[in-house]
N, C-alpha and C positions, 0 to 999 in steps of 0.2 A: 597500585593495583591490588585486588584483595586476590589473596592465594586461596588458591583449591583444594580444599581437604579432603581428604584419600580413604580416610574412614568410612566407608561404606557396610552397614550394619541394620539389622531389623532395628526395629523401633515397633513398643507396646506403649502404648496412650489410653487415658481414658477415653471412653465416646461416648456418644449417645446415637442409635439408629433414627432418620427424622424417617417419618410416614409419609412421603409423598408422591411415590411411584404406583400407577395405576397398576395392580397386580395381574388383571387381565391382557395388559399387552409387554408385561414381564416377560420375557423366555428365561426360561430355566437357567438356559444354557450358557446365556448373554446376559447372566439377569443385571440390572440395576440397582444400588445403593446407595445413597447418602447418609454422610455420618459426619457428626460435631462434634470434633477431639480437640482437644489442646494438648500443645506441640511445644517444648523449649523452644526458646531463642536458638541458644548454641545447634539445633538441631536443622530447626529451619534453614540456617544461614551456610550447611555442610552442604556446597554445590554437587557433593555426591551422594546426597541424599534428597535435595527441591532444587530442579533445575528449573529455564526458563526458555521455552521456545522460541529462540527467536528468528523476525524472517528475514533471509538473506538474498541479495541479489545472484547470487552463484548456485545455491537453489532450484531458482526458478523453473516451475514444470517437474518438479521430484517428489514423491510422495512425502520426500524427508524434510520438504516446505514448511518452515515455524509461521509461526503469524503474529511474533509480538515485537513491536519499537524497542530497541533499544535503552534505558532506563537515562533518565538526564539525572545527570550528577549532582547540577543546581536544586534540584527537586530533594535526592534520597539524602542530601549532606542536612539540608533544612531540616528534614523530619531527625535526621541523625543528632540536628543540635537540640528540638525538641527534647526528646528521648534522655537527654541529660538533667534535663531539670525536675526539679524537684519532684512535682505531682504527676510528671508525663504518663499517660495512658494509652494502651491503645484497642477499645473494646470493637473495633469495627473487624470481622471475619478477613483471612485470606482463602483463597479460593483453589482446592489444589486437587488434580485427578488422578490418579490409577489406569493408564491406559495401554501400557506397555504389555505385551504377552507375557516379558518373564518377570513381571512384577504383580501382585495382588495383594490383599487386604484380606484379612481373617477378625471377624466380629465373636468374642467370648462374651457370652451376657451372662449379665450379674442377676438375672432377673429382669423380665421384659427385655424392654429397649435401651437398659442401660447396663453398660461393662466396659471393656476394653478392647483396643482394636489392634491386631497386629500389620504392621506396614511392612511387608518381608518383599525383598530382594528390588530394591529402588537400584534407580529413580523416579522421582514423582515430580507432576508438572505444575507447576505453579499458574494458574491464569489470570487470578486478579492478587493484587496487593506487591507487585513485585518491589514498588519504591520503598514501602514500609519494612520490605524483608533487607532490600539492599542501604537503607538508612540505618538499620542495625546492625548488619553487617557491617557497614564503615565506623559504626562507633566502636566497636570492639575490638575487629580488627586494624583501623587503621588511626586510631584515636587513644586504643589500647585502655579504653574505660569496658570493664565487662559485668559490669552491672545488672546488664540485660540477659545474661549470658542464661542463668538458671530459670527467670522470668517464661511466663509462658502467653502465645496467644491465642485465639481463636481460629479453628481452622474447620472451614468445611470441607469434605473429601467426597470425590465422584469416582465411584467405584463402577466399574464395565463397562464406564463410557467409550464409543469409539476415538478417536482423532477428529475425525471430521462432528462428530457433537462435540468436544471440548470446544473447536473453535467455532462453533455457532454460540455456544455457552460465552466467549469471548465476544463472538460480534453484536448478542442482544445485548449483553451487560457495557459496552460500550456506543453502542449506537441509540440505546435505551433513556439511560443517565447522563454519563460521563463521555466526552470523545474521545476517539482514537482519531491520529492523522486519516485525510481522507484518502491520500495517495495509500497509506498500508488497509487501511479500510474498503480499497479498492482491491488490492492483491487478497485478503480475508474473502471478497465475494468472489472472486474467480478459483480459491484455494476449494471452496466450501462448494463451488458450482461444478465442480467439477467429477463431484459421488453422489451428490445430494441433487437427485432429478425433480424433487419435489421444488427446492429452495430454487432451481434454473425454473422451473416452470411460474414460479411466484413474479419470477425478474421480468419471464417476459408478458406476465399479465399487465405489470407494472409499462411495460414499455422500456427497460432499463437492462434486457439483455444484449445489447448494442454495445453495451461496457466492457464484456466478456471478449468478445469479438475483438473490441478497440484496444483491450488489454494485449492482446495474442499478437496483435499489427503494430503495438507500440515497443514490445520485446525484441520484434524480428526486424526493428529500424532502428531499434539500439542494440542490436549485438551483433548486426552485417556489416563487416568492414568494409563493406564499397557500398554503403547508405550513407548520405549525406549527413543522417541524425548517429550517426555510429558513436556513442557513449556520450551523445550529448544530452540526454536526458536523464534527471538525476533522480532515480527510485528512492525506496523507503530505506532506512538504516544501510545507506552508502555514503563515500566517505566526500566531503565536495573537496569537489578540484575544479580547475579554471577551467576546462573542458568542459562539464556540464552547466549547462543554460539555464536550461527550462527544466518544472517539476514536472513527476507523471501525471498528478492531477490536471496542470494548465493545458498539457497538448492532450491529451486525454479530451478536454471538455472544448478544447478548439477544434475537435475532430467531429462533434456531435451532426454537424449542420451535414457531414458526408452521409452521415449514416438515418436521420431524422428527415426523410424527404430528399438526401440526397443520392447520387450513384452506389455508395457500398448498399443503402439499403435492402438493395437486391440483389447483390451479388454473392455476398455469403462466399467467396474464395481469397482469403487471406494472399494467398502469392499473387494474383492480378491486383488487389489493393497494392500490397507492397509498392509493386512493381510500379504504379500510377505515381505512388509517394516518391518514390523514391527520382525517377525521372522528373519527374514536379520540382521537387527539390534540387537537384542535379543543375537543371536549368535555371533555377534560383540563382546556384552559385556561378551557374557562368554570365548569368547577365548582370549583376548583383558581387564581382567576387572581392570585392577590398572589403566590404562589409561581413563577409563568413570568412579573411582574413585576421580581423580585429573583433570577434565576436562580442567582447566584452565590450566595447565602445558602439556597439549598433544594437538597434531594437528586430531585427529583420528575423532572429531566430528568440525572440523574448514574446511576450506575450502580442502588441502591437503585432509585429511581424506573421505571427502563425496563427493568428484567428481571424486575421484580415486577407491573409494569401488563403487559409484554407475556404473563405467564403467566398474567393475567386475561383477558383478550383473547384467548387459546386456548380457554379455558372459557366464554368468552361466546359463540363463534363456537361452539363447538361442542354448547353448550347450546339455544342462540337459532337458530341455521342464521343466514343470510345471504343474504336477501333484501334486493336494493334500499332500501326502508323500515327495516330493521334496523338494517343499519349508515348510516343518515344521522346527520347531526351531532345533529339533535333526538333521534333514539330512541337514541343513547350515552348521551345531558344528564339524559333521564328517567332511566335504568336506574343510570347511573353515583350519581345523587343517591341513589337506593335504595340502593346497596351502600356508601357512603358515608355515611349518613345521621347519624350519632352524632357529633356534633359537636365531641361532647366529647374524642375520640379522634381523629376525621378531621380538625379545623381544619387551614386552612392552617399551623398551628405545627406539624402533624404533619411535615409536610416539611422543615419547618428543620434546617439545618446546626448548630445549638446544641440542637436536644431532644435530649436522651440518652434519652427513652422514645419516641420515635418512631423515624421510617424512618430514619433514620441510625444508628440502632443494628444495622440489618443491612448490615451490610458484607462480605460474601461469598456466596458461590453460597449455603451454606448458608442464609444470612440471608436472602435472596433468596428461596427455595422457604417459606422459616418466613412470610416477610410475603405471599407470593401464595396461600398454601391459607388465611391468613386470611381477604383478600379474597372468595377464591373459596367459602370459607364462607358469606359475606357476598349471596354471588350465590347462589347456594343458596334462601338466606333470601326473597331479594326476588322470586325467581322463584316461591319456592312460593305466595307473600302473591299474587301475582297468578293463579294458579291458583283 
């Protein structure tokens, strides 16, 4: 574990001011800055002086919401064994802002746009380069080669940026080049959609603020203890346990078909979504329960399972309407047993992770649409028999 150093100190750096902020739509008050300093090693790597925001499932909905992955060790120990050899360099910028109220930046010019920059009263947030920052960090600290320690890198600094432009500044410079997980890329557009009316209104030009919505409905079916999905689905920088299933991304994008031409489309109320899911679900497990007993040995809550029940679920909602009475947990249990009824076929060993003629034989989108217009065949059947 590297240790946390307690040093907390201004820091004078050379700079250089860049020219790149429109002065016109500058405010004084808010103005904006960028500046090219180089920064010690030892400096950079003082977590009390460049921290890293990162985003947490506990968080969630706080304005104190970070928005960066957690660093893979495999990745910064690599760069960390680099960094030992002979000729190692590292000329590529880290990326670090000034965003905090009781922190700021004081620029002394030597003439023009060159002098030195005072960084007084940190922290400061790091947004790009964190493996490079924590790959030296491990060699120093925990390698106890300090080599690097006096060495210096390139750092650009975002002086009055708010929070919510730091992580737009994150999400072009990731969604641009390089990726970020798509499940935390996900949480980043709900973080950033949530101040930013311009970037909501972008989503729904796009047809892509359906996400936001799916996001809010995916939170509230993994943190309700009497939801069938209660902590079964495993967000970004959480820790896996046998419990969770499924990514956010996967039932995220199994939900699409609800919201793209299906019932949520128009409903725009999160508690009657729930509520649909959640009894949907419910009666899953009662007709269905030795498979959400053994989760890990069925496909019924893996991707198979939730993109083929939730294209049923389109066509029941859209067959049936949805009334109150419809979707309760009892009138799923009824209708589900009808469209399910073939034993032979349906048993719970349909869901097994070992039947090679059941739902695990469809593993892809395609397989997916092939096992839902089954179903939905299925419903068809049961709907006319009660006719």
């Amino acid at each position: 574990m590297f240790k946390l150093i307690k040093n907390m100190r201004n820091l004078r750096v050379p700079a250089i001011r860049i020219n790149q902020i429109d002065p016109d739509n500058n405010e004084q008050k808010n103005k904006k800055e960028i500046f090219l300093a180089s920064i010690k090693v030892k400096d950079l790597i003082n977590e009390s002086q460049f921290q890293i925001d990162y985003w947490s499932a506990s968080k969630r909905g706080s304005d104190d919401q970070g928005y960066q992955r957690y660093p893979n060790p495999a990745h910064y120990r690599k760069i960390g064994k680099y960094a030992t050899e002979k000729d190692a360099i590292f000329p590529g910028i880290i990326l670090v802002s000034c965003r905090d109220k009781n922190s700021k930046v004081q620029f002394n010019s030597k003439g023009g746009e060159i002098g030195e920059l005072d960084l007084e009263r940190p922290p400061f947030w790091i947004i790009d380069g964190q493996h490079r920052v924590k790959g030296l960090q491990y060699v120093i600290e925990e390698e106890k080669d300090d080599r690097w320690s006096e060495k210096e890198l390139p750092v650009v600094i975002l002086a009055g940026f708010t929070k919510i432009e730091e992580v737009s500044q994150f999400h072009t410079l990731n969604s641009k080049s390089k990726k970020v997980s798509t499940d935390l890329a996900q949480q980043l557009m709900f973080l950033r959609s949530k101040s930013d009316n311009e970037y909501f209104n972008s989503l729904k030009e796009r047809g892509e603020d359906w996400k936001i919505r799916c996001l809010r409905l995916i939170d509230k079916l993994n943190e309700t203890n009497e939801s069938p999905w209660s902590g079964r689905i495993k967000l970004p920088n959480s820790k896996n346990t046998a419990r969770q299933i499924v990514g956010q991304n996967s039932f995220l994008v199994s939900l699409k078909p609800m919201y793209s031409g299906g019932y949520f489309e128009s409903t725009r109320n999160i508690d009657l979504e729930y509520e649909i899911l959640k009894n949907y679900w419910g009666a899953l497990m009662e007709v269905f329960p030795f498979s959400f007993q053994t989760p890990s040995e069925s496909v019924i809550i893996k991707t198979p399972g939730i993109f083929s029940l939730h294209y049923l679920l389109r066509a029941i909602l859209q067959r049936r309407g949805a009334s109150k009475e419809l979707i309760s947990q009892k009138s799923f249990v009824l209708l589900l047993k009808k469209i399910f009824k073939d034993e032979s076929r349906y048993g719970d060993y349909f869901w097994s992770s070992d039947n090679t003629t059941g739902a695990s034989l469809y593993g892809s989108m395609k397989g997916f649409r092939i096992l839902s217009d089954e179903f939905i065949s299925n419903l068809e059947d049961a709907l006319s028999e009660d006719d």
